[in-house]
N, CA, C and O atoms as CSV, one atom per row, in Angstrom:
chain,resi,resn,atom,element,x,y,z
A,1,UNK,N,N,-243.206,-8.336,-200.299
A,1,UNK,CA,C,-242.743,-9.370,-199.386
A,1,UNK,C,C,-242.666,-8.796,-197.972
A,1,UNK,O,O,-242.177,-7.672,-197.862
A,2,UNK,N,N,-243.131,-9.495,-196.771
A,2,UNK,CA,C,-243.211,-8.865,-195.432
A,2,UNK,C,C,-242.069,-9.293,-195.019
A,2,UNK,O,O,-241.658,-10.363,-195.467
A,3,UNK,N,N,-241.156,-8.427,-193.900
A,3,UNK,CA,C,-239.911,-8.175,-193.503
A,3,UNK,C,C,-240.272,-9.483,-192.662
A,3,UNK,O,O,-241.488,-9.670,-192.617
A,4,UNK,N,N,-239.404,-10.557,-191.897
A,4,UNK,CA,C,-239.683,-10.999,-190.738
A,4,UNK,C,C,-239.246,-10.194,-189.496
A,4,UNK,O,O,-238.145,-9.645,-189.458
A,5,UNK,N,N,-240.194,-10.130,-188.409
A,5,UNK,CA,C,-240.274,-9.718,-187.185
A,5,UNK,C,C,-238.695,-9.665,-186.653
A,5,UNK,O,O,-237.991,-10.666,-186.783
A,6,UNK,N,N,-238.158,-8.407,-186.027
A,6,UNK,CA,C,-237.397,-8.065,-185.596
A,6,UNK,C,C,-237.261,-9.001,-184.253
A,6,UNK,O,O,-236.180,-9.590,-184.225
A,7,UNK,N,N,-237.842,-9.182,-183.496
A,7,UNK,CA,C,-238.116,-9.606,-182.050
A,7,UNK,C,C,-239.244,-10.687,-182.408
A,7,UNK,O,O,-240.297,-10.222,-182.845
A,8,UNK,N,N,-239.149,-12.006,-182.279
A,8,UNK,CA,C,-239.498,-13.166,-182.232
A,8,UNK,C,C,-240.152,-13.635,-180.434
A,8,UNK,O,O,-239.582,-13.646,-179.343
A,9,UNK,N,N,-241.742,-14.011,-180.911
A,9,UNK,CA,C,-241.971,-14.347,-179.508
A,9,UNK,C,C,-242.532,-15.674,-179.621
A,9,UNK,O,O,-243.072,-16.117,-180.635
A,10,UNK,N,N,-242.363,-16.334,-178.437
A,10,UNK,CA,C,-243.252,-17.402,-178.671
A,10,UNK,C,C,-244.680,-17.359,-178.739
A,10,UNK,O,O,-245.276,-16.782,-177.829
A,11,UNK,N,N,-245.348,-17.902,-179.715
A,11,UNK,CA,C,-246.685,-18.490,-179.833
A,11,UNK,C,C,-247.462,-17.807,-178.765
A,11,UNK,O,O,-247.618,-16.589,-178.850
A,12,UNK,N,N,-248.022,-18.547,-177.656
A,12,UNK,CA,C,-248.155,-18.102,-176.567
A,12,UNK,C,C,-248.255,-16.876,-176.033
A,12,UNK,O,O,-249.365,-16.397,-175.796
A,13,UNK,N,N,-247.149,-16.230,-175.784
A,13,UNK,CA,C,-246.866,-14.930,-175.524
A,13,UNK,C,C,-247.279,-14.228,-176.729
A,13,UNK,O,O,-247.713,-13.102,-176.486
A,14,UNK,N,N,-247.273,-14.493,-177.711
A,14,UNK,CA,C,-247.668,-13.025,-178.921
A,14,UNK,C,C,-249.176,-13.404,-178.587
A,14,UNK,O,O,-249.937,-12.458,-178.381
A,15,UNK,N,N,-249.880,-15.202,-178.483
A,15,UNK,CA,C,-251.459,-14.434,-178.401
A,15,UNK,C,C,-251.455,-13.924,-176.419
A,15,UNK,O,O,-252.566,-13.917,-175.890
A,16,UNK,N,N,-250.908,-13.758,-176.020
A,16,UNK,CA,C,-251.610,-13.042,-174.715
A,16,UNK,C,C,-251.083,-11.367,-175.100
A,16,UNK,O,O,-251.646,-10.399,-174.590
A,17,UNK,N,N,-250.383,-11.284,-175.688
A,17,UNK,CA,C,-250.197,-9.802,-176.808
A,17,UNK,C,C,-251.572,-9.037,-177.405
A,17,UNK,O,O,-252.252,-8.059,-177.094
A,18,UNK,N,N,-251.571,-10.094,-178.476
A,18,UNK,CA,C,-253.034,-9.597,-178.825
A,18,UNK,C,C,-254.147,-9.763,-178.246
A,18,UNK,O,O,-255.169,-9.277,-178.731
A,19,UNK,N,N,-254.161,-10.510,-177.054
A,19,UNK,CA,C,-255.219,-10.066,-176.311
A,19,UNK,C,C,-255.104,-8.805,-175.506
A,19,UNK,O,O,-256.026,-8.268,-174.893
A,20,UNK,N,N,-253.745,-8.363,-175.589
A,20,UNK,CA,C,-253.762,-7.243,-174.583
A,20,UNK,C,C,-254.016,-6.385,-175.491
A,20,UNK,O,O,-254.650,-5.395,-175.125
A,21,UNK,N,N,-253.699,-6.463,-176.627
A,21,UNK,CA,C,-253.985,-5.127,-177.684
A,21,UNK,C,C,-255.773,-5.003,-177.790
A,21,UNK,O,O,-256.415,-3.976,-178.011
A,22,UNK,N,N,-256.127,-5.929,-177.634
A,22,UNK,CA,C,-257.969,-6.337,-178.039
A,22,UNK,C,C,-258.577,-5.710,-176.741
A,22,UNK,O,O,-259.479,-4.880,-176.857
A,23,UNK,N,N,-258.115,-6.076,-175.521
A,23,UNK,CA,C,-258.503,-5.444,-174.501
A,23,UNK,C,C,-258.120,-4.032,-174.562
A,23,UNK,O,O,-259.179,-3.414,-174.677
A,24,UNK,N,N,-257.318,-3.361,-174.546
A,24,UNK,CA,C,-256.927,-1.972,-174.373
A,24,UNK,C,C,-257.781,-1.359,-175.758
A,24,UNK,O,O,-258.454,-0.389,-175.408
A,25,UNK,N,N,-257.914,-1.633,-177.061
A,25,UNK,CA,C,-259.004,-1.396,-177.960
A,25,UNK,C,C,-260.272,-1.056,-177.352
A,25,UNK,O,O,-260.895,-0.034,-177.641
A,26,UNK,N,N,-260.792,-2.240,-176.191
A,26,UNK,CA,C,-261.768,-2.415,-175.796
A,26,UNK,C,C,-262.173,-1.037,-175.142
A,26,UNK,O,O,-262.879,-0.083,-175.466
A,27,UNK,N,N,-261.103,-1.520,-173.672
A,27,UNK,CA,C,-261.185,-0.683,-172.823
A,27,UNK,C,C,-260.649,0.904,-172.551
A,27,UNK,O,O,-260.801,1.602,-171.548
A,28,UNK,N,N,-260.210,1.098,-173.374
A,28,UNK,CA,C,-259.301,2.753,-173.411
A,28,UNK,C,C,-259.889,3.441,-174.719
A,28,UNK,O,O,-259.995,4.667,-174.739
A,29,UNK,N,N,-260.373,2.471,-176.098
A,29,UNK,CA,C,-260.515,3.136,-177.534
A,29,UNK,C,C,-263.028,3.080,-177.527
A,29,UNK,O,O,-263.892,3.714,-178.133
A,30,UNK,N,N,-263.037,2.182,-176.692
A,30,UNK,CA,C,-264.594,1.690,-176.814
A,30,UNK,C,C,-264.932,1.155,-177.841
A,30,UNK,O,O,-266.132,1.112,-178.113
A,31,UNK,N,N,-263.583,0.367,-179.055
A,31,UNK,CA,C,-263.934,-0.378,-179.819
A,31,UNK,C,C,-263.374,-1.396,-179.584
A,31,UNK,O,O,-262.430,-1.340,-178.796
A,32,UNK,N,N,-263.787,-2.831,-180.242
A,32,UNK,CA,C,-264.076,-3.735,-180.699
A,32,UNK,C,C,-262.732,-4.433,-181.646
A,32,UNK,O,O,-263.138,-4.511,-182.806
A,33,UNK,N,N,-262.045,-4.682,-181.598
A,33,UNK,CA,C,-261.147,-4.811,-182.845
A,33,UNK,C,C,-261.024,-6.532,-182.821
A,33,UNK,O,O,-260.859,-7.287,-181.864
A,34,UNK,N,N,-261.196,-6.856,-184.479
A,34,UNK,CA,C,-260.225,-8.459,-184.687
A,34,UNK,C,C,-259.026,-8.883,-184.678
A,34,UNK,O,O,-258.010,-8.224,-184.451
A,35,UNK,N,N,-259.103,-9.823,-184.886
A,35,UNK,CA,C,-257.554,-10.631,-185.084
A,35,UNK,C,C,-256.953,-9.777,-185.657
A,35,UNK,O,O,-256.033,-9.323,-184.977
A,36,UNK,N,N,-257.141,-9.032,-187.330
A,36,UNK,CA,C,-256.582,-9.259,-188.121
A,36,UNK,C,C,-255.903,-7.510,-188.051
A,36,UNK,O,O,-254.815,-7.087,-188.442
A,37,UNK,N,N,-256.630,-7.059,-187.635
A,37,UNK,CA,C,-256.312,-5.672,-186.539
A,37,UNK,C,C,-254.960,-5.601,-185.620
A,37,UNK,O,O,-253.845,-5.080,-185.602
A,38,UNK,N,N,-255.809,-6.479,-184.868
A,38,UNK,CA,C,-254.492,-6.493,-183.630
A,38,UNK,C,C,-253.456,-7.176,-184.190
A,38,UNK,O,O,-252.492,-6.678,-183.610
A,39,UNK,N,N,-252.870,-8.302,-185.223
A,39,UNK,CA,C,-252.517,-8.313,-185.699
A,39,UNK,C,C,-251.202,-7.513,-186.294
A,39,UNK,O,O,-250.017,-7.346,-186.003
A,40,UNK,N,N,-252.049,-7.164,-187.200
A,40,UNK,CA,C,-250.991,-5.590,-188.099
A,40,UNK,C,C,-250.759,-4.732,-186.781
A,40,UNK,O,O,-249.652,-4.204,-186.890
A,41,UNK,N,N,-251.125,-4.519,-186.049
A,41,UNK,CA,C,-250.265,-3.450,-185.383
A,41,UNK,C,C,-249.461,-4.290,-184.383
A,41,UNK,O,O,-248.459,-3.822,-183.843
A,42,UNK,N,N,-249.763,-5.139,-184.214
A,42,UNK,CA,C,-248.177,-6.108,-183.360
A,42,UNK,C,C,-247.166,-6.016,-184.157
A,42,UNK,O,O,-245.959,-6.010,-183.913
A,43,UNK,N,N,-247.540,-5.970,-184.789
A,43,UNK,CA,C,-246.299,-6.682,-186.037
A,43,UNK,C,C,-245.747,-5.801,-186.434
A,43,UNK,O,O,-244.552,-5.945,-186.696
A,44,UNK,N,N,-246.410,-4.483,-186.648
A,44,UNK,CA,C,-246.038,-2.858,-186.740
A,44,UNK,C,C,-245.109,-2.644,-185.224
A,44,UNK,O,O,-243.970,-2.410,-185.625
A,45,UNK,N,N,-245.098,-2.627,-184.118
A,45,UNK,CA,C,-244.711,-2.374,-182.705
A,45,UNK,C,C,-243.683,-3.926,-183.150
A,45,UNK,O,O,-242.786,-3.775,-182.321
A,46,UNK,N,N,-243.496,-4.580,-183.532
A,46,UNK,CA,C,-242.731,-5.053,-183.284
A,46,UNK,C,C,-241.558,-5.302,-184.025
A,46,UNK,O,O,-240.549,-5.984,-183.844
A,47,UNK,N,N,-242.042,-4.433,-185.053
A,47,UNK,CA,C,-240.992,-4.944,-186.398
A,47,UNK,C,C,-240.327,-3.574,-186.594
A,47,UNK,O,O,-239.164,-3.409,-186.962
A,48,UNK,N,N,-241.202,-2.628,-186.306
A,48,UNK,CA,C,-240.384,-0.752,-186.316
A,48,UNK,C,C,-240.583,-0.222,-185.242
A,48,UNK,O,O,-240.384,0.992,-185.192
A,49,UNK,N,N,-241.055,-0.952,-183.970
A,49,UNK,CA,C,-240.618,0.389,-182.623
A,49,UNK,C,C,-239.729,-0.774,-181.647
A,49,UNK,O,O,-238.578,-0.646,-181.231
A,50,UNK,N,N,-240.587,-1.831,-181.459
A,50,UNK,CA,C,-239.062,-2.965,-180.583
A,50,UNK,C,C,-238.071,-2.891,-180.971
A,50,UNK,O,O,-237.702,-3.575,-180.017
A,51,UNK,N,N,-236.997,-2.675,-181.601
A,51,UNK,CA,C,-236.092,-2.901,-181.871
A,51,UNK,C,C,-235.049,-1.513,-181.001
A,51,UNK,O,O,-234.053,-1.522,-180.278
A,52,UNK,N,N,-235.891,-0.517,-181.532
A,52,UNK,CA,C,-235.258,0.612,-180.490
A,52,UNK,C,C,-235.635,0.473,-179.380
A,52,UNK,O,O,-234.704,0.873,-178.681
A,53,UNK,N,N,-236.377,0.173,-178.800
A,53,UNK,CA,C,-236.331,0.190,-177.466
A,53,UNK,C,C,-235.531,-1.164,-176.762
A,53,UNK,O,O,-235.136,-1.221,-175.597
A,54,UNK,N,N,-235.399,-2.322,-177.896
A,54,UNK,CA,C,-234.301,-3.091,-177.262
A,54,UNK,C,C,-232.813,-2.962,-177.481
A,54,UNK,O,O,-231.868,-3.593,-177.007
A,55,UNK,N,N,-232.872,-2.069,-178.245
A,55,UNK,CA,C,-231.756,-1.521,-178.647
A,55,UNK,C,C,-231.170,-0.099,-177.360
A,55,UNK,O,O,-230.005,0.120,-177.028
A,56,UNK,N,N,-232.380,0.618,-176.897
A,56,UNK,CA,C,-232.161,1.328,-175.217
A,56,UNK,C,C,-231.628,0.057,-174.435
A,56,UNK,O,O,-230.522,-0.111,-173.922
A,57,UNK,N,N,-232.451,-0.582,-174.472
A,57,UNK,CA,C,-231.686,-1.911,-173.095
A,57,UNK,C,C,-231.031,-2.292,-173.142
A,57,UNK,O,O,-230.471,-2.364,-172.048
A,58,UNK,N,N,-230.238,-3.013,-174.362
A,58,UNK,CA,C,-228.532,-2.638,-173.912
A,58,UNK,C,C,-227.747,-1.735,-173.984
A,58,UNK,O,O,-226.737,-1.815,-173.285
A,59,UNK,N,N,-227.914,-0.729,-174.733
A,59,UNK,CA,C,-227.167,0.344,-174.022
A,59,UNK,C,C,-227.105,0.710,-172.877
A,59,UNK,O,O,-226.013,1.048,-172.422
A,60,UNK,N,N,-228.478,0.751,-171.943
A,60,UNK,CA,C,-228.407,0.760,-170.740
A,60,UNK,C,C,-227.477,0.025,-169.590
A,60,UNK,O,O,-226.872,0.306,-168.555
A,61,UNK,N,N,-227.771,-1.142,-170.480
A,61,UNK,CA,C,-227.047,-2.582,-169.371
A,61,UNK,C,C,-225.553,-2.398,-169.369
A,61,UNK,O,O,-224.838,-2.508,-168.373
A,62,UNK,N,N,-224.971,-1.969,-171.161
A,62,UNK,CA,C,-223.442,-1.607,-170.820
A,62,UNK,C,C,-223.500,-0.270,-170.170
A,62,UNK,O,O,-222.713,-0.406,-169.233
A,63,UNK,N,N,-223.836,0.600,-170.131
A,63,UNK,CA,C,-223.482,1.901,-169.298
A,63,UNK,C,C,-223.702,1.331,-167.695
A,63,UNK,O,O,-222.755,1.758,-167.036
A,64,UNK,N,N,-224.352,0.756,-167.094
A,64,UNK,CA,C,-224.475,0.012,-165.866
A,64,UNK,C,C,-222.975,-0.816,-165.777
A,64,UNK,O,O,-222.103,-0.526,-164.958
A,65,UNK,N,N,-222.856,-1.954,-166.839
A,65,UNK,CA,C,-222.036,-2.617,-166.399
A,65,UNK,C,C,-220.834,-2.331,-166.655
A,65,UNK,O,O,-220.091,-3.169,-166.145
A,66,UNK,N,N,-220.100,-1.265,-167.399
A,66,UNK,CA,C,-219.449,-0.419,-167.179
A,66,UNK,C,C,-218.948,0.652,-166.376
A,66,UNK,O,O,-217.844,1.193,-166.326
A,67,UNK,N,N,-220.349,0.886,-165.573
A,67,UNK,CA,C,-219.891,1.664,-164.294
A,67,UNK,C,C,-219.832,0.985,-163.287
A,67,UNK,O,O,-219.578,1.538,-162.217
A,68,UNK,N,N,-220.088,-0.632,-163.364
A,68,UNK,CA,C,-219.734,-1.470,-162.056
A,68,UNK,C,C,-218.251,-1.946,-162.379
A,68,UNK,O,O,-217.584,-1.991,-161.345
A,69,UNK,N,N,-217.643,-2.264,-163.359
A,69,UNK,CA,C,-216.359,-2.169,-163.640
A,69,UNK,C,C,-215.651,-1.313,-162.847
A,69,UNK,O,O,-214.804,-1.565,-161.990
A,70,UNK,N,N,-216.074,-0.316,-163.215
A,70,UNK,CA,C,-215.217,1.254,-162.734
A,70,UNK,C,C,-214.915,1.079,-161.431
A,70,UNK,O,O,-213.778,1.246,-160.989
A,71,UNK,N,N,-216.228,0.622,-160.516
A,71,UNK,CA,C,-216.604,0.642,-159.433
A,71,UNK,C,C,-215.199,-0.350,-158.864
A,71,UNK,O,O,-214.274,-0.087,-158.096
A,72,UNK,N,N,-215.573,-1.616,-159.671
A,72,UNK,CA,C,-214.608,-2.951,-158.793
A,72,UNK,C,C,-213.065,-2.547,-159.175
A,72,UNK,O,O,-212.190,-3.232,-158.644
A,73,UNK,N,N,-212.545,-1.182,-160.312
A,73,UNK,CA,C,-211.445,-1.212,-160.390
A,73,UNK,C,C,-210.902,-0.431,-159.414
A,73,UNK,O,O,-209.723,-0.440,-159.061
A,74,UNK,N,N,-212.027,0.432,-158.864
A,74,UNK,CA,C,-210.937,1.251,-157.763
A,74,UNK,C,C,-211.164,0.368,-156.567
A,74,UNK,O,O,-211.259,1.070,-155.560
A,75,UNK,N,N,-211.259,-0.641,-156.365
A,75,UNK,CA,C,-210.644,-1.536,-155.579
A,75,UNK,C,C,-209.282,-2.359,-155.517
A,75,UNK,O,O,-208.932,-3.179,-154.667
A,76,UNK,N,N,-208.589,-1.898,-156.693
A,76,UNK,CA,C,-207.073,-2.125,-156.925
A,76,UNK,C,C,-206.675,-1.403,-155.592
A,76,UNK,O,O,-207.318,-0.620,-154.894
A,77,UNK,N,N,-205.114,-2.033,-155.428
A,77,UNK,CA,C,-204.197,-1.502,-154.215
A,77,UNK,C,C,-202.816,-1.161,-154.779
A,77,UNK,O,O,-201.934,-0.732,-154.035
């Protein structure tokens, strides 16, 4: 049974995805790849490496918005 996708995109946006995966195949590998290619490895990048890296972005965002806290508390009197 396949896991469902960690990170959900719209329609749309996943095919201008795999066109970017088909192009960079193209242009960086000098092959050719199908659907069914680009495909499995979206779905691979999106189901076991997105998640950590959206999982960096908020950590990031609270360590930011935590140090703007900090920031507006030493504005106490």
């Amino acid at each position: 049974m396949k896991k469902q996708p960690a990170i959900s995109v719209p329609k749309e946006k996943r095919e201008e995805m795999l066109a970017a995966i088909k192009r960079y195949y193209s242009e960086a590998q000098g092959e050719d790849i199908g659907d069914l290619k680009a495909t499995l490895l979206l779905d691979f990048v999106t189901e076991d490496l997105a998640p950590a890296f959206y999982n960096q972005g908020v950590s990031d965002a609270c360590q930011y918005m935590n140090e703007m806290v900090e920031d507006v508390l030493t504005l106490q009197k």
